[in-house]
N, C-alpha and C positions, 0 to 999 in steps of 0.2 A: 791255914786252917783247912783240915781235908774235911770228906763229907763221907758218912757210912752209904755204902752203896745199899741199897733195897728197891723190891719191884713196886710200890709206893709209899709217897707220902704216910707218915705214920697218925694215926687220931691226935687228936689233941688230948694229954695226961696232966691229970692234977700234981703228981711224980714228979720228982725234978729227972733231968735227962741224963744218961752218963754223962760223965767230961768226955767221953771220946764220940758223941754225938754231934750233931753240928741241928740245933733249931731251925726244922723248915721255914722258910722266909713269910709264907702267908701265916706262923705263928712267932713272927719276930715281935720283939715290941715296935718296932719301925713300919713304915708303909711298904708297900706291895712294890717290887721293884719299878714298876715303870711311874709309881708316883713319887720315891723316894729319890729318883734318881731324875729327876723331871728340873730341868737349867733354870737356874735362878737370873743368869746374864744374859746380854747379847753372845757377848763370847762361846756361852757353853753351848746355842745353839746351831745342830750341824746339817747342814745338806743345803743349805737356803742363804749361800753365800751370798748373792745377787739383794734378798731379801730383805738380811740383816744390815748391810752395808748403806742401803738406801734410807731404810729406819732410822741406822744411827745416825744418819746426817740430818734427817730430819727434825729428830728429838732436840739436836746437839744447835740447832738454831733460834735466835729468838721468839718468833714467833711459830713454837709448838700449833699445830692443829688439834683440833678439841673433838673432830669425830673421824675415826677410822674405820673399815671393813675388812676383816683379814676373810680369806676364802680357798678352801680348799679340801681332797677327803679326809674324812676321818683319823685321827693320831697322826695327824704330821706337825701338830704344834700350834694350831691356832690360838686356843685359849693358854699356854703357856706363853705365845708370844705374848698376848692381851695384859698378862700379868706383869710380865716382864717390862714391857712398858709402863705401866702404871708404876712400879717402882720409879723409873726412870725419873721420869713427869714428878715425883714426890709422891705420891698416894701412900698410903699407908695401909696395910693389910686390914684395920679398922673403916679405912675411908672409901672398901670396893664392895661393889655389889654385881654379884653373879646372877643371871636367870637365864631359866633354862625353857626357852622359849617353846618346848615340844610337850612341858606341861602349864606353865603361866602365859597363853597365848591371845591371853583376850584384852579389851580395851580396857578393864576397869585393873587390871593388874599393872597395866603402864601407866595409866595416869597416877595410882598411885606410887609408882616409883618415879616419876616425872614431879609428883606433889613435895617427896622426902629430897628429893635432890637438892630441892631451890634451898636447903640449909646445907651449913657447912656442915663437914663431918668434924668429932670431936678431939682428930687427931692433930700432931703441934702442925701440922701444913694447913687444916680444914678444907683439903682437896677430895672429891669422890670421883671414882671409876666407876661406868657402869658396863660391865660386859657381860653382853644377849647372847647365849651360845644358842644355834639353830637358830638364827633368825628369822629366815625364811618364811616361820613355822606363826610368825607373828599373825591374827587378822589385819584385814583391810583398817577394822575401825582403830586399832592397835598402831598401825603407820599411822595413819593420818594423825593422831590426838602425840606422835613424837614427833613430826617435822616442823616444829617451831620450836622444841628446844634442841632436837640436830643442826637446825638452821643458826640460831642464836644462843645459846647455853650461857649460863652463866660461867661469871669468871674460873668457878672453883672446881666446874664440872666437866667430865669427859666420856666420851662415849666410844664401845667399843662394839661393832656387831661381829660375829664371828657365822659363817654359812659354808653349808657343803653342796648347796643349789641358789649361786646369786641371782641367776636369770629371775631368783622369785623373788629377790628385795627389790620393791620401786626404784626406779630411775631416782624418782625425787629424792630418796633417800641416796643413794647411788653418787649421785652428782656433787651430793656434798659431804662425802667423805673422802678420805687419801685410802685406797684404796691398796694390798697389798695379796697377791694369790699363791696361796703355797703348793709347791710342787710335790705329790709322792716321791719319797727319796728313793735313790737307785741301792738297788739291792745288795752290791758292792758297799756303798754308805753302811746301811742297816749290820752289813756283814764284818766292817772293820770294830762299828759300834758296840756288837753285842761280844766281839774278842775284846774289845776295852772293859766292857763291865764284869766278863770272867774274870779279868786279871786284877781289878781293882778290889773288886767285893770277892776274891780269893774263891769263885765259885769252880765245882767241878761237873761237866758233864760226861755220860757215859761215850759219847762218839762225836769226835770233833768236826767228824759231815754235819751233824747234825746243825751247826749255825749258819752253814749255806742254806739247808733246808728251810729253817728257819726264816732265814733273812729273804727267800725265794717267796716262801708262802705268804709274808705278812702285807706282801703287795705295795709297798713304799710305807708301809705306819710303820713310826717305831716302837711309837705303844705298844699295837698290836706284837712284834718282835720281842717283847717284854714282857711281854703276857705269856707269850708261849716260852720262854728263857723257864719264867719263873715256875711253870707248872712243871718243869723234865726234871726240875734238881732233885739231888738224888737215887734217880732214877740209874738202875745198872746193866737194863735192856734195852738196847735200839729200837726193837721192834714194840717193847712196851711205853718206852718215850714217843712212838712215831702215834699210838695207840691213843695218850693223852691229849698231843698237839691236834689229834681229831674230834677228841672231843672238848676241845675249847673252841671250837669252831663249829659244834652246836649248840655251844650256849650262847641262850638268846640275850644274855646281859640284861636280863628282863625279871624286874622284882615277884613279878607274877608266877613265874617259868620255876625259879625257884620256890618259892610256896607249893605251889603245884606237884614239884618233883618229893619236896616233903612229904605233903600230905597225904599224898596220893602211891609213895614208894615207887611207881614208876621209873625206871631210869636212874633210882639214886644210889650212886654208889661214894664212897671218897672222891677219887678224884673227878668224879663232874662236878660233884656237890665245890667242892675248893674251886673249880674253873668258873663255875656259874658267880661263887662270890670275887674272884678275882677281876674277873669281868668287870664289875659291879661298885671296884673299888670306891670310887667317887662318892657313892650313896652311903650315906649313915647307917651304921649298923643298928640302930635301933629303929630308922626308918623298915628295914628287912625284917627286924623282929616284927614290926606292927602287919606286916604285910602276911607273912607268916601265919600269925597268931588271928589276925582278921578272918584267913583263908580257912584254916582249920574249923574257927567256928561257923562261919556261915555255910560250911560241910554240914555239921552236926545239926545245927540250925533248920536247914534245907531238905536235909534227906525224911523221906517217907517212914521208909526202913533201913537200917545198916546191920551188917553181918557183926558180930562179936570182937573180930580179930581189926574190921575198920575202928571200930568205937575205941576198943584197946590201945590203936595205932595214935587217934584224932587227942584222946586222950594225953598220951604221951609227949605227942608233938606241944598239945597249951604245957606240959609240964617243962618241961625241957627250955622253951623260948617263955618262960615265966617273967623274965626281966625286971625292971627295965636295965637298958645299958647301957654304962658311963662311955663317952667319947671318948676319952683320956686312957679308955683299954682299947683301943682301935678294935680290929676284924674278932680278937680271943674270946671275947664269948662265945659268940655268932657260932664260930669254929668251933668251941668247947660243946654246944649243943648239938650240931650237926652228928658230930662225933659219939654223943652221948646215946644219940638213936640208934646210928647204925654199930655202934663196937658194943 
């Protein structure tokens, strides 16, 4: 499959594409490379030889442990491993529960999810996962009201915290979990990695420096390494691929940031606008819409006086994120709007 070279990403069109176009990947029906490509096994995951090995012998004994803390920075696999395990264990993608400890950090959110646990889930094992991403991030009163069911869980239940600053989870917690810390992968790793995914997913880039580049700047994430993969494709300038990989690394990955860059025309052009939601992939698109659509009004809302051309803009922006929007079209609307402001 080749790819048409251009100096960017093309909007999103209601048109169908030539046959001899290749659909930019943030308008695939598919997820955004570093989630579509995200190891469903032990096996598929790489750089954490040491890591994996100890896991599977762990898993692979009778008596499984019921609470772990994987620890490490950012994209190098924690909450993938979390997952991965949970298959392992049995859980069923109905029977896991995710939180994201940097926005549900208080005590009344865990005991409610401490309250749901004590039933089985309705899946044929009635086993549940629960993986904390940022833990860290938990209050004091948030520890204390979980260290009796880390301590003692029920049969069905398992706990997973995932942290990029353990020093800040309690010992108490600490002590009773298997405990595994993942390494930034070496640059070399990220670099044979991201030749594997060109040759796999038939991708072409404009200068093949540019995955050393790549695999140098993402600092051992391979997310991160994927993120920037996927923002260069077909891109036919080095200098205007090197352009982009700079600005995904000012985007703040921040629903705000986006809104903001909306609302405001500040800084928006295509490809940031595409970086900011690639970033972002994790978050629901209609979560982005609401954030959006919030921000615009409480513009309109708020201001005193506005200029003609704001009001035109604020306007524009509720038409455009009108929605709502089905999960089942992943990033395409989100994309189709963005597009629809600035082309």
């Amino acid at each position: 499959m080749s790819l048409i070279k251009r100096e960017a990403p093309p909007p999103p069109k209601r048109a169908t594409m030539p046959a001899t176009a290749r659909t930019p990947i943030l308008l695939s029906s598919s997820d955004p490379l570093h989630v579509r490509l995200r190891p469903a096994t032990l096996a598929g995951i790489v750089g954490h030889t040491a890591v994996v090995k100890a896991l599977g012998n762990l898993l692979s004994g009778k008596n499984v442990p019921h609470s772990f803390l994987f620890t490490g920075p950012s994209g190098v696999g924690k909450t993938t491993l979390a997952r991965i395990v949970g298959t392992l264990i049995g859980v069923t993608k109905d029977g896991r529960v995710e939180i994201d400890a940097a926005r549900y950090s208080g005590v009344d959110n865990i005991r409610s999810i401490i309250s749901g646990s004590q039933f089985s889930s309705l899946s044929d094992t009635g086993r549940k996962l629960i993986i904390i991403d940022e833990a860290h991030r938990l209050s004091k009163g948030a520890w204390d009201s979980l260290l009796l069911s880390v301590e003692e869980p029920p049969p069905h239940v398992w706990w997973i915290f995932c942290s990029t600053e353990p020093d800040k989870i309690p010992k108490t917690i600490q002590t009773r979990c298997h405990a595994f810390d993942l390494k930034p992968l070496k640059w070399e790793t990220i670099s044979s990695l991201l030749e594997h995914v060109l040759a796999v997913e038939d991708i072409e880039i404009c200068d093949g420096s540019l995955v050393g580049i790549i695999a140098r700047r993402s600092n051992g994430s391979a997310r991160q390494a994927l993120v920037y993969l996927s923002a260069i494709v077909g891109i036919g300038d080095k200098s205007e691929a090197l352009r982009l990989i700079e600005s995904v690394d000012s985007a703040e990955g921040n629903p705000a940031q986006l809104a903001r860059m909306v609302c405001t025309g500040r800084g928006f052009t295509w490809p940031a606008a595409c970086a900011l939601v690639q970033s972002m992939s994790d978050e629901s698109p209609e979560t982005l819409r609401l954030v959006i659509v919030n921000y615009a009004t409480s513009m309109i809302m708020g201001a005193k006086t506005m200029s003609e051309g704001e009001a035109q803009r604020l306007l524009a922006v509720l038409q455009a994120f009108a929605g709502p929007y089905n999960s089942s079209e992943r990033q395409a609307p989100l994309l189709l709007a963005l597009g629809t402001l600035l082309f």
